[in-house]
ZAMARGU-4260 file (C-alpha; in steps of 0.2 Angstrom, whole numbers, plus 5000, padded with zeros to 4 digits):
<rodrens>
0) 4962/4862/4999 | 4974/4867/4985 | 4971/4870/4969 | 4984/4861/4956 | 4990/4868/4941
5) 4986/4858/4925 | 5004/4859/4919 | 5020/4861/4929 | 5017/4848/4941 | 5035/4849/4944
10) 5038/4864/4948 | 5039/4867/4966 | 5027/4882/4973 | 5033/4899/4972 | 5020/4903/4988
15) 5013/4890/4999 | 5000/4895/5012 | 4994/4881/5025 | 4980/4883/5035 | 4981/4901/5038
20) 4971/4910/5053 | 4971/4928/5054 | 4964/4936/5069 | 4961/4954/5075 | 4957/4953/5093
25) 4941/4941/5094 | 4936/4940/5077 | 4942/4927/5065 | 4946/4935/5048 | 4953/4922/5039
30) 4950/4903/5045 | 4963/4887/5041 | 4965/4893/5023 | 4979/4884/5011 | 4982/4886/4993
35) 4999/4887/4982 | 5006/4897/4969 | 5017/4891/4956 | 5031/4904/4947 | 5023/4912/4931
40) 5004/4907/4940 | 4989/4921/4943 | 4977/4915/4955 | 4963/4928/4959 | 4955/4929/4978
45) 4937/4936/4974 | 4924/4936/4990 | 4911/4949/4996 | 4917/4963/5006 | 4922/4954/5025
50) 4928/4938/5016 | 4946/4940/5025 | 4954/4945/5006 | 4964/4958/5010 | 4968/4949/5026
55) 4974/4937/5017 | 4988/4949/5008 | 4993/4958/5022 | 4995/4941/5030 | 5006/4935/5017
60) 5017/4950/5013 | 5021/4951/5031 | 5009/4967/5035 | 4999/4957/5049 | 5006/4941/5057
65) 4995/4926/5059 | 4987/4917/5073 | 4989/4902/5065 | 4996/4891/5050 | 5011/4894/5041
70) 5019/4904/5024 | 5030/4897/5014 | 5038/4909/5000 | 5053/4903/4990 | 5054/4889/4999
75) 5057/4898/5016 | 5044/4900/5028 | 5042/4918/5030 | 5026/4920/5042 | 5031/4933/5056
80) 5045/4940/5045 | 5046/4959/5043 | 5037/4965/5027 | 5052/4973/5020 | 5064/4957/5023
85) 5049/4948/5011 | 5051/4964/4998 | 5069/4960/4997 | 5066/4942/4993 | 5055/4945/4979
90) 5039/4950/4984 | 5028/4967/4979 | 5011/4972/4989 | 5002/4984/4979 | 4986/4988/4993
95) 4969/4998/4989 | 4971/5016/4991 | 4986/5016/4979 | 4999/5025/4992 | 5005/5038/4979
100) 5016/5054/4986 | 5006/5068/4978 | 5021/5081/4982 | 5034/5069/4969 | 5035/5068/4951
105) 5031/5050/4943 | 5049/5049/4941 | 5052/5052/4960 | 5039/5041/4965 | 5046/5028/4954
110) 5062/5030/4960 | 5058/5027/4978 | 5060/5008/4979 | 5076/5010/4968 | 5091/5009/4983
115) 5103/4998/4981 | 5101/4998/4961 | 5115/5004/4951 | 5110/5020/4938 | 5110/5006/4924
120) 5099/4993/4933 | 5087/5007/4937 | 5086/5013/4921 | 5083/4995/4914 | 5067/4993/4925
125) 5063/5010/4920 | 5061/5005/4903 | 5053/4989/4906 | 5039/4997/4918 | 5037/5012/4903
130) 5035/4995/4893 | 5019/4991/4901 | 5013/5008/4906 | 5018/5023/4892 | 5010/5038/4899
135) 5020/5036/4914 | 5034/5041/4902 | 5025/5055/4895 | 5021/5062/4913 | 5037/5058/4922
140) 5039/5077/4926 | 5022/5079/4931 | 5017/5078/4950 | 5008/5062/4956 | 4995/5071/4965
145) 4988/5078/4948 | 4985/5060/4937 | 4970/5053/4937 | 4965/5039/4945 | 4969/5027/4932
150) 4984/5035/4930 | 4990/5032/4949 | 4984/5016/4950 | 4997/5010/4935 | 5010/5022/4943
155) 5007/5012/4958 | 5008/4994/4949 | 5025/5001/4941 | 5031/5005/4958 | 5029/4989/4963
160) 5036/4982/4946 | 5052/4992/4949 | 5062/4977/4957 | 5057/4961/4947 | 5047/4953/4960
165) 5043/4937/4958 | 5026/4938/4964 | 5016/4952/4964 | 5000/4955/4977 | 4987/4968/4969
170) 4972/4972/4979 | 4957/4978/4970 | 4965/4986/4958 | 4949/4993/4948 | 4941/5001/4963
175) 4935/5019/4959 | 4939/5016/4941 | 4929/5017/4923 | 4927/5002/4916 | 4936/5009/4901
180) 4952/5010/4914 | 4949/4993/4919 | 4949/4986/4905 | 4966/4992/4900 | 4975/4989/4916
185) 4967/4968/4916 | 4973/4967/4899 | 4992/4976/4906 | 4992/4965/4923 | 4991/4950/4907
190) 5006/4956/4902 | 5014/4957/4916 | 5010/4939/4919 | 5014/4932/4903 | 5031/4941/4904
195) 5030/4930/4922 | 5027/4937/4937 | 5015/4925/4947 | 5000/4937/4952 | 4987/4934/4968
200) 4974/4947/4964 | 4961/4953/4975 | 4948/4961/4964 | 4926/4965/4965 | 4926/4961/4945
205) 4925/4943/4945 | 4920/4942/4925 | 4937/4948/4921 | 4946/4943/4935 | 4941/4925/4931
210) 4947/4927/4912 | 4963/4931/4917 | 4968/4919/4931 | 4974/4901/4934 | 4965/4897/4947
215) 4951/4904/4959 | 4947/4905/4977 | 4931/4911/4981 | 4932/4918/5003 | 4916/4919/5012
220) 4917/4922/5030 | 4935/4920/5031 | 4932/4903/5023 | 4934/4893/5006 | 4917/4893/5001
225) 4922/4890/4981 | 4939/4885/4973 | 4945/4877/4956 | 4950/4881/4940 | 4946/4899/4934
230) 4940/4893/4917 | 4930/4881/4924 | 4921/4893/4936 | 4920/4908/4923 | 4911/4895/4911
235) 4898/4893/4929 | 4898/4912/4930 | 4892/4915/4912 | 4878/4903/4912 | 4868/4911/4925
240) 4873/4928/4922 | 4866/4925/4903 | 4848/4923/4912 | 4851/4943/4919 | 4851/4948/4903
245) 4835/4942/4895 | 4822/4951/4889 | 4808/4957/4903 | 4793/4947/4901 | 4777/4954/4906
250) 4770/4956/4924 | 4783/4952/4938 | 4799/4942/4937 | 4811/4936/4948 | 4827/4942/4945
255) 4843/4936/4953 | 4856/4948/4962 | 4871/4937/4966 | 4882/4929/4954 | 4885/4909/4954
260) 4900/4913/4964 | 4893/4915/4979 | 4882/4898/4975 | 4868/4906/4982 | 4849/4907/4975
265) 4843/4926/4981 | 4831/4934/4971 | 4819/4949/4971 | 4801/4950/4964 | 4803/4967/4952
270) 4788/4974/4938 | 4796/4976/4922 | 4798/4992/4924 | 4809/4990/4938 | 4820/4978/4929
275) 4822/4990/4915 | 4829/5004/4924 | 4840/4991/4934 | 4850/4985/4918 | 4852/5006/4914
280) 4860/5008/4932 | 4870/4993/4930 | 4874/4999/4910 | 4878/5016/4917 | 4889/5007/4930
285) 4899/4997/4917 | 4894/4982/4927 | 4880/4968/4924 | 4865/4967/4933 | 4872/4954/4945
290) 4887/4962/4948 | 4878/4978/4952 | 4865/4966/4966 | 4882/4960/4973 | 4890/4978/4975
295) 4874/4981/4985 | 4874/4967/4994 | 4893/4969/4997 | 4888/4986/5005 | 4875/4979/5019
300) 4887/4966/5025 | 4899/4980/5027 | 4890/4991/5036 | 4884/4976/5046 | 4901/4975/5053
305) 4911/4962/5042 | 4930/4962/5043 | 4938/4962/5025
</rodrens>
């Protein structure tokens, strides 16, 4: 299955991923899995925890090899190539855990991927990645080890911005975040899109994730189990998220947990009372009520031994 653009039909993909496996001993993270990316397209990769998402990008960027299918990227196939040959031909890996060195400066770490750059070019992507993220300016003494966490996660992006690449992976960039942060870095990685860097995101905020992107894949089990225009599956999300948010009726209610993503039908008998201090948690959160029940759920698969 891949998704098709509504404009550039032309335009040869920038990323093609053909019926991709990804294995780690016996178990089958990722199963016959293709999509494209066209230059200047953001397609998000949304899934519950053990979908094979950040399989996915490690696959891709050349972090794990795959069992099966192929990767095409600038019209070469890459699978089985050596993640720093990929870095050198244009692409940027940004994992979860943001891999700062706490003991640098922000300058330091920003100069890391800079060899081979002349002073002028460095300072030229300097200027563009202080562009996007300012504070980094204002702190570029300051160690990395003492930001915040929003702070590393943009001096991590910037890292990766530091060579131009002409895609950009990014996996769950909000992770751990206020949703204050998140909102700024979403309406930054936009930026950084329009300005056009193709972008596959990895990300548990599926609202704006969806609001942002091209086109949607939606992984369950290492599978496609939803895919297709972002627009069109942010207008599916809305509509059912809208019936969360209603008034609590009187007596019991059924309430469902699990956004229309998942296209499932799971629902839990709560009193009122119940449902009230549910919306507080999920308000307190920053998060909907559904995105809340799917964090939870999230977490039993998890601990029920999924592979992400």
């Amino acid at each position: 299955m891949q998704p098709q653009p509504a404009d550039g039909a032309g335009v040869a993909p920038l990323l093609e991923v053909e019926n991709l496996e990804v294995r780690y001993g016996q178990i089958v993270a990722v199963r016959d899995l293709s999509f494209s990316i066209r230059p200047g397209e953001l397609m998000a990769l949304l899934g519950p925890n053990g979908a094979g998402k950040t399989s996915t990008l490690r696959a891709v960027s050349g972090l794990v090899h795959p069992s099966a299918g192929s990767i095409r990227f600038q019209g070469q196939r890459v699978d089985g190539r050596a993640a720093e040959r990929l870095v050198r031909m244009g692409m940027a890996h940004v994992p979860e855990g943001r891999g700062i060195f706490p003991d640098l400066s922000v300058h330091e770490n920003l100069q890391m991927p800079s060899r081979g750059m002349s002073p002028a070019q460095f300072q030229a992507a300097l200027d563009r990645v202080h562009g996007y993220f300012p504070r980094l300016g204002e702190r570029r003494n300051q160690l990395a080890g003492t930001l915040s966490g929003g702070e590393q996660q943009q001096l991590v992006i910037a890292r990766a911005l530091i060579k131009t690449p002409a895609l950009l992976l990014l996996d769950e960039m909000s992770l751990g975040l206020a949703p204050t942060i998140v909102e700024s870095l979403f309406s930054i990685l936009r930026r950084i899109n329009a300005d056009g860097v193709a972008v596959l995101l990895v990300e548990q905020y599926v609202g704006p994730a969806l609001a942002i992107a091209d086109h949607a894949i939606v992984l369950e089990k290492g599978s496609v189990r939803v895919e297709g225009r972002a627009q069109t599956l942010a207008a599916d999300v809305s509509v059912v998220q809208a019936s969360y948010l209603g008034a609590a009726g009187t007596g019991a209610e059924r309430k469902p947990l699990i956004g229309p993503e998942f296209r499932e039908d799971i629902a839990i008998d709560l009193s009122p009372d119940q449902i009230r201090r549910l919306d507080d948690l999920a308000a307190r959160r920053g998060l909907t009520t559904a995105e809340l029940g799917r964090e939870a759920l999230e977490r039993m698969l998890a601990m029920a031994g999924g592979v992400q």
